[in-house]
N, C-alpha and C positions, 0 to 999 in steps of 0.2 A: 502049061503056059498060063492058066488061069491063075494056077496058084501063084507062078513068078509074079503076076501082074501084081495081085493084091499085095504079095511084100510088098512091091514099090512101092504101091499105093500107101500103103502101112507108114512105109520109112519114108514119104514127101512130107505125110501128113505131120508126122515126129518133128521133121524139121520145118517146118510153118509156125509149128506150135512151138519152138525153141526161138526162131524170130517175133514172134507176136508177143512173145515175154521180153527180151530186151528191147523193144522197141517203142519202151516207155519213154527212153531219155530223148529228151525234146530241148531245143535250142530255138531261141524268139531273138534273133539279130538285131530285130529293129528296134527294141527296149531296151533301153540306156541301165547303166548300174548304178548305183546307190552306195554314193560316197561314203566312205567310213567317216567316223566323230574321232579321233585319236590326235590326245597329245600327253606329255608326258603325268605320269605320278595321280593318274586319275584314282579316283574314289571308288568308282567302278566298272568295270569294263562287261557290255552285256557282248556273246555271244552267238550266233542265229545260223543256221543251215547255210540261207542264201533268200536274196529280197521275194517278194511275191512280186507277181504281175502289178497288183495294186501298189504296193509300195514303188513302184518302178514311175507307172506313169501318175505319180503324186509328190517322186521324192521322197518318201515318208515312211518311215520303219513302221513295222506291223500295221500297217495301214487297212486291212484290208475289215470288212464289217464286224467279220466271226471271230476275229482276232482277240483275243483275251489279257492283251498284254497292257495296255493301256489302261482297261477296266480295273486290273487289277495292280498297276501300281498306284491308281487314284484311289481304290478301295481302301489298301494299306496305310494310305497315308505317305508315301515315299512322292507322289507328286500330286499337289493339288492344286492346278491352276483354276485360278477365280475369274467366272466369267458372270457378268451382274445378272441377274434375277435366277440363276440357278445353281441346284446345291445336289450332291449327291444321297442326301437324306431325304430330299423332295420327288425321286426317282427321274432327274435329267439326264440321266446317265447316258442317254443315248444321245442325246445334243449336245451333249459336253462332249462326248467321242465323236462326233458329226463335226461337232467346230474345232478336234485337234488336228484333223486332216489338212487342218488352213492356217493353222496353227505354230507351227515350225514347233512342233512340241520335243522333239528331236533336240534343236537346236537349242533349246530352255534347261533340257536337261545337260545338255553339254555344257555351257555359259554360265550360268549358274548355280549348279549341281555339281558339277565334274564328273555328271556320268558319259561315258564312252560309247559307241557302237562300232562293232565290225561283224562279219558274217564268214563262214568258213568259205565259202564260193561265190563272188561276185556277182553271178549273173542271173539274172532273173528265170524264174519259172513260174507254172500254175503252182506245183508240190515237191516234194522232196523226192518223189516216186521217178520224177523227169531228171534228175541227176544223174550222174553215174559213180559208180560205187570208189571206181580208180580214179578219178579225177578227185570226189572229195578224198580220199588217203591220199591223193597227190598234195593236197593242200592244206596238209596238218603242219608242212617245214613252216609256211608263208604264216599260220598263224603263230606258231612257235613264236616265231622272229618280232612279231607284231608286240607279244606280250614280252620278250625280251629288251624292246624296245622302248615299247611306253612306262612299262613299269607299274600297270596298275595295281590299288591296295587289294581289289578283289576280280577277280575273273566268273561270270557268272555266265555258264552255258546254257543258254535255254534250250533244250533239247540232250535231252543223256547221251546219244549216240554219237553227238560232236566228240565231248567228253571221253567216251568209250576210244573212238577215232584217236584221240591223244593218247590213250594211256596205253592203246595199242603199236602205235607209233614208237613209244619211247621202250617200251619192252622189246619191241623187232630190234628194236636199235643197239642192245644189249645180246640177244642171243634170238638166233632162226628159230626155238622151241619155245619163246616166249609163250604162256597160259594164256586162252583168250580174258580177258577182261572185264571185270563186271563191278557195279558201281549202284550205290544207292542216291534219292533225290535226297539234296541238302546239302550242306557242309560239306568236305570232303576230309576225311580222316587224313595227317602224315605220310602216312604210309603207304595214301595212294598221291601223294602230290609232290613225292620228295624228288620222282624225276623230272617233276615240270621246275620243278625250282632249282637241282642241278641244268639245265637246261636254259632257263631263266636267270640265271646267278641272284635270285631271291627269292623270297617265300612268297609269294600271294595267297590268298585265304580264294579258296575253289569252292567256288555252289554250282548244282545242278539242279535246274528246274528241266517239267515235261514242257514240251514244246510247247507255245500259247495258239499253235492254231486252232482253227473251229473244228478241222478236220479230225483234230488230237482228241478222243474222249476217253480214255483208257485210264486218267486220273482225275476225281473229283475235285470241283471247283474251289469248295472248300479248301481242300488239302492243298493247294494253287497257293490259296491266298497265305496260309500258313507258311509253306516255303518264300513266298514275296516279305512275308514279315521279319524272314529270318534277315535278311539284307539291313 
């Protein structure tokens, strides 16, 4: 009897520990989504998982402090808004990122830039951990359609695994034994883009950058900024 007990005990615990792992994906009802930037024949279309918490209650793409994404396209030079008595050489970098949260900096690149935003999943989280795995591969058709749509010159995934997500998508689509998929940061070679562009009925030129969360440290900053330049 004792021994029966302890299987149980053994195999409750298995399964505690099999829910305390999925029971990362997490849903915030009361946090509005964050409208996409799309219209046609954009210059370039970025990418993203799905809004943060802060970009949620700001309105505001990568909004959140640890966010690297802003920093780094005013690094590059791809956006430099001028705000008077500070300059990115003087090190205001952090009031300059402070005052784009007020900033509709969003909406500067859209309007005048023609760069685009859209995210693979609408809905806001803390992290990408809070997702769920079937819901984003539910949501590769919807961005398909998006880039079918608009027709951007460039498609820039911030995050590889979006990426990955598409390229797995269109191989299932072809054959159940599709390879899983694997992809380096940067440009994307023909050869992996020729089914988004059958798909797309045109070619867009495919980058992949690592995510710009604060969370994401797995790629040097540096190496950040090089891929931002490649744009």
């Amino acid at each position: 009897k004792r021994e029966k007990a302890e299987k149980q005990k053994n195999k409750s615990s298995k399964i505690e520990k099999k829910k305390t792992k999925t029971s990362k994906v997490k849903y915030y009802h009361h946090l509005k989504e964050v409208p996409d930037l799309l219209k046609n024949n954009l210059r370039c279309l970025f990418v993203g998982y799905n809004p943060s918490i802060k970009s949620s209650e700001n309105c505001h793409r990568y909004a959140h402090p640890t966010n690297l994404f802003w920093r780094l396209l005013i690094q590059v030079e791809i956006f430099t808004p001028q705000f008077k008595g500070l300059s990115v050489s003087n090190g205001d970098m952090k009031e300059i990122i402070r005052r784009l949260n007020f900033e509709n900096a969003d909406l500067y690149l859209f309007n005048e830039l023609d760069m685009g935003f859209t995210d693979l999943i609408a809905r806001p989280t803390r992290n990408i951990e809070e997702l769920d795995a079937a819901e984003m591969a539910h949501s590769v058709p919807v961005l398909l359609d998006k880039i079918k749509t608009h027709r951007p010159r460039v498609v820039c995934f911030v995050g590889k695994n979006i990426w990955l997500l598409v390229l797995k998508h269109l191989g299932s689509a072809k054959t159940t034994q599709a390879p899983k998929p694997s992809c380096s940061y940067g440009v994307q070679p023909r050869t992996l883009t020729t089914g988004l562009a059958s798909v797309a009925g045109y070619e867009p030129e495919v980058h992949v950058f690592p995510s710009t969360s604060g969370l994401v440290t797995g790629v040097l900053r540096t190496a950040k900024e090089e891929l931002f330049r490649g744009l």
